[in-house]
C-alpha positions as CSV (number, residue, x, y, z in Angstrom):
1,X,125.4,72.9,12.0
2,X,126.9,76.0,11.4
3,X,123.4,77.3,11.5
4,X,122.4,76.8,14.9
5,X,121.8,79.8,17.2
6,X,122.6,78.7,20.6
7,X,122.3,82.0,21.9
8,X,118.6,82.2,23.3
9,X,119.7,78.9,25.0
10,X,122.7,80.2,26.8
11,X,120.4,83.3,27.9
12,X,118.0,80.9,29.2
13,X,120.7,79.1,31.4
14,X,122.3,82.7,32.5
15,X,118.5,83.4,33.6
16,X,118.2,80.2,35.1
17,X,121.6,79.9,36.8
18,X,120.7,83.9,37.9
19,X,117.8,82.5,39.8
20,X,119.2,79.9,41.4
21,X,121.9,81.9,42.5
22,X,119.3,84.5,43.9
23,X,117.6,81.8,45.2
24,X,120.5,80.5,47.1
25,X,121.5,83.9,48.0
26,X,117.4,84.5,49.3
27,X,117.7,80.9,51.7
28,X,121.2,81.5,52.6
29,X,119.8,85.4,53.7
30,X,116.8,83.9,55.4
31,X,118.9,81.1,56.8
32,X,121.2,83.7,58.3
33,X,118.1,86.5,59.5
34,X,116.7,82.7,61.4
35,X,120.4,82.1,62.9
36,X,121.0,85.7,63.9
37,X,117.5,85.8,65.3
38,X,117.8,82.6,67.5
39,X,121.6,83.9,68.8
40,X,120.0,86.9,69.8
41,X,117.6,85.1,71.7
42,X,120.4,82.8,73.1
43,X,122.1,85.7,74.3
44,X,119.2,87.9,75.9
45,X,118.0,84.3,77.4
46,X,121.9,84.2,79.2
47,X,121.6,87.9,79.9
48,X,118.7,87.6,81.5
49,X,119.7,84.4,83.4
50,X,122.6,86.1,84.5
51,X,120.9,89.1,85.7
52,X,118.8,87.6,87.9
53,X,121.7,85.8,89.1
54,X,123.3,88.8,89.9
55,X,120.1,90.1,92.1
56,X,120.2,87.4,94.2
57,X,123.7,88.2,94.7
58,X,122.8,91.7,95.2
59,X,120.5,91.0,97.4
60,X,122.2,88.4,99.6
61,X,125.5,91.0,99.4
62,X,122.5,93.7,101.4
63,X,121.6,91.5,103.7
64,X,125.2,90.2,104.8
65,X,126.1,94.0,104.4
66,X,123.2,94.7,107.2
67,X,124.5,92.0,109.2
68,X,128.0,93.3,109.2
69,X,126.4,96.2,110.5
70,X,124.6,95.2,113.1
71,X,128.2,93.1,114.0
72,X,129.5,96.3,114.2
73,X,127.1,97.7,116.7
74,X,127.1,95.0,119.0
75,X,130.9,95.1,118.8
76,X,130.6,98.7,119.8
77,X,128.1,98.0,122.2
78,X,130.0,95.2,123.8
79,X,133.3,97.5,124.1
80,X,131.1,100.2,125.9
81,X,129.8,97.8,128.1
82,X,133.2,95.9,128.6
83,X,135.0,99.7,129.6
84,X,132.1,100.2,131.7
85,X,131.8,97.6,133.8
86,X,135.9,98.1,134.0
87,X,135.1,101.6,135.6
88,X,132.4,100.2,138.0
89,X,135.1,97.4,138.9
90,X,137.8,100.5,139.2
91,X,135.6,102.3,141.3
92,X,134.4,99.0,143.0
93,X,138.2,98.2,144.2
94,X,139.2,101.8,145.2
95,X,136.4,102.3,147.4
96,X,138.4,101.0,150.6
97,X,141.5,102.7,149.1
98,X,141.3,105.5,151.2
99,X,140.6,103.4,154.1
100,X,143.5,101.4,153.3
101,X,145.6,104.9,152.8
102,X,144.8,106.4,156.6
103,X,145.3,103.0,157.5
104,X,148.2,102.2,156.8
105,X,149.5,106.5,157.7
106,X,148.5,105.4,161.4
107,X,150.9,102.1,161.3
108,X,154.3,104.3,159.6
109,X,153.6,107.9,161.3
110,X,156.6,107.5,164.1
111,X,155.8,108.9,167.7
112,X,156.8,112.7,167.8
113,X,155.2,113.7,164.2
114,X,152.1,115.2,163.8
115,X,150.6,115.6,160.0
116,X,148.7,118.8,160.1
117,X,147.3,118.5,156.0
118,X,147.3,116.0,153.7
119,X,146.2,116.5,149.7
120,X,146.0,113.6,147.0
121,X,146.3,114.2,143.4
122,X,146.0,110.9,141.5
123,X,148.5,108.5,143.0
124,X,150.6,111.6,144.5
125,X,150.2,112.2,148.4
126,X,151.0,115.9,149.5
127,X,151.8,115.9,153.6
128,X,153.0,118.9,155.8
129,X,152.7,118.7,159.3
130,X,155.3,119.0,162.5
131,X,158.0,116.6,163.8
132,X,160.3,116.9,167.0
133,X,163.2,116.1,165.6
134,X,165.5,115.8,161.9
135,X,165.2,111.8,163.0
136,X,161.5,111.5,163.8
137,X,161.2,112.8,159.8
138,X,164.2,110.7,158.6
139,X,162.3,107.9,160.6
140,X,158.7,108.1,159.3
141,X,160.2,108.7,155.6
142,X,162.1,105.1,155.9
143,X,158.5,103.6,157.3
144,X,157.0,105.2,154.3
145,X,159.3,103.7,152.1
146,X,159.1,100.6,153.5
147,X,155.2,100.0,153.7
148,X,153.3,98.4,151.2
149,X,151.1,101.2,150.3
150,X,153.7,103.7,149.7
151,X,156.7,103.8,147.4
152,X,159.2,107.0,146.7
153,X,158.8,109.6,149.7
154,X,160.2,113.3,149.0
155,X,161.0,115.5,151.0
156,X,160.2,118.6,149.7
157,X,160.9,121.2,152.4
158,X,161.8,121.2,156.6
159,X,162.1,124.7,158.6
160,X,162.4,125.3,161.8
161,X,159.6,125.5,163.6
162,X,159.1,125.3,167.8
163,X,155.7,124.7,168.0
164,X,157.3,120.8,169.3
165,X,160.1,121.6,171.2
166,X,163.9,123.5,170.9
167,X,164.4,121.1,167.7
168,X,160.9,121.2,166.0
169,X,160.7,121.1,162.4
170,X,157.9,121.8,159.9
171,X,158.1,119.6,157.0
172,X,156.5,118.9,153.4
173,X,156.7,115.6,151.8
174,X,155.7,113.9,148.5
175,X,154.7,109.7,148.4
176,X,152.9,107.7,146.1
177,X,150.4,105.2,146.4
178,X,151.2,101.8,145.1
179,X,149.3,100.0,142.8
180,X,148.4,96.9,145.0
181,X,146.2,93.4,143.9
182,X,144.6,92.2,146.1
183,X,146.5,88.9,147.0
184,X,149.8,90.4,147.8
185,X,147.4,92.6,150.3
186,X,145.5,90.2,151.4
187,X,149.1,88.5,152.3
188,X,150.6,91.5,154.1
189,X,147.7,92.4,156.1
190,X,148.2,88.4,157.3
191,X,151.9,89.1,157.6
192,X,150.8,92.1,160.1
């Protein structure tokens, strides 16, 4: 036995075994080129999916984002109404404010002063005029203080003056105007 040549036979199962091997390495490369394919597909399909996921989002982030906006207008809108129907209600309610004012001057002005010029800035009421006497001033200052319409007289300046007699005065005075609602007037002018 000595004899025998085995080598052509081993070459043949190298060459055989070689082929299955690239055979096995040609289905396993196939196999993988398929499996790669299809999870390239899977992922595109998800990316798409997910994409037109996100424009609907997009899309119903827009149209919220218009509605926000328009939310904002009428806000705005609202408030400019709102502050202008508070100055028509301002200017509504001080209408018969001056009235109420000279009103109110003829119930506190004492007999014996005469008020010669009167000047409003704001809530501040600017008088000069004549008096008889030191008390017919001292007088309609306390009446002023004590009326509903008028809070904090000043006097600013008196000087003699005898346009009313040995005594006369000139004076200049300061008083506000009180911020009244209209129940607590509604009360005094009952009161009166």
């Amino acid at each position: 036995m000595a004899n025998i040549n085995l080598l052509s036979w081993r070459e043949d199962m190298r060459q055989e075994k070689k082929k299955a091997f690239v055979s096995a390495m040609a289905i396993t490369f196939v196999v993988g080129l398929a499996a790669a394919f299809l999870w390239g597909q899977y992922v595109q399909s998800q990316t798409d999916t997910q994409n037109q996921r996100n424009g609907v989002l997009t899309g119903a982030i827009n149209a919220l984002a218009k509605d926000v906006e328009e939310i904002k207008n009428l806000k705005m809108r609202r408030k400019q109404v709102l502050e202008r129907m508070a100055v028509i209600q301002s200017l509504q309610s001080a209408r018969p404010d001056i009235v109420k004012v000279y009103d109110e001057f003829v119930r506190v002005i004492p007999d014996g002063v005469y008020i010669d010029s009167v000047a409003r800035v704001g809530d501040d009421i600017s008088l000069a005029g004549y008096a008889e006497s030191n008390n017919r001033i001292s007088s309609f200052m306390r009446q002023l203080d004590g009326s509903y319409k008028f809070s904090d007289p000043n006097l600013i300046k008196v000087n003699a003056d005898a346009t009313l007699g040995e005594q006369g005065n000139r004076f200049d005075l300061r008083v506000k105007i009180k911020a009244v609602n209209n129940g607590e007037l509604d009360l005094k002018a009952a009161g009166k």
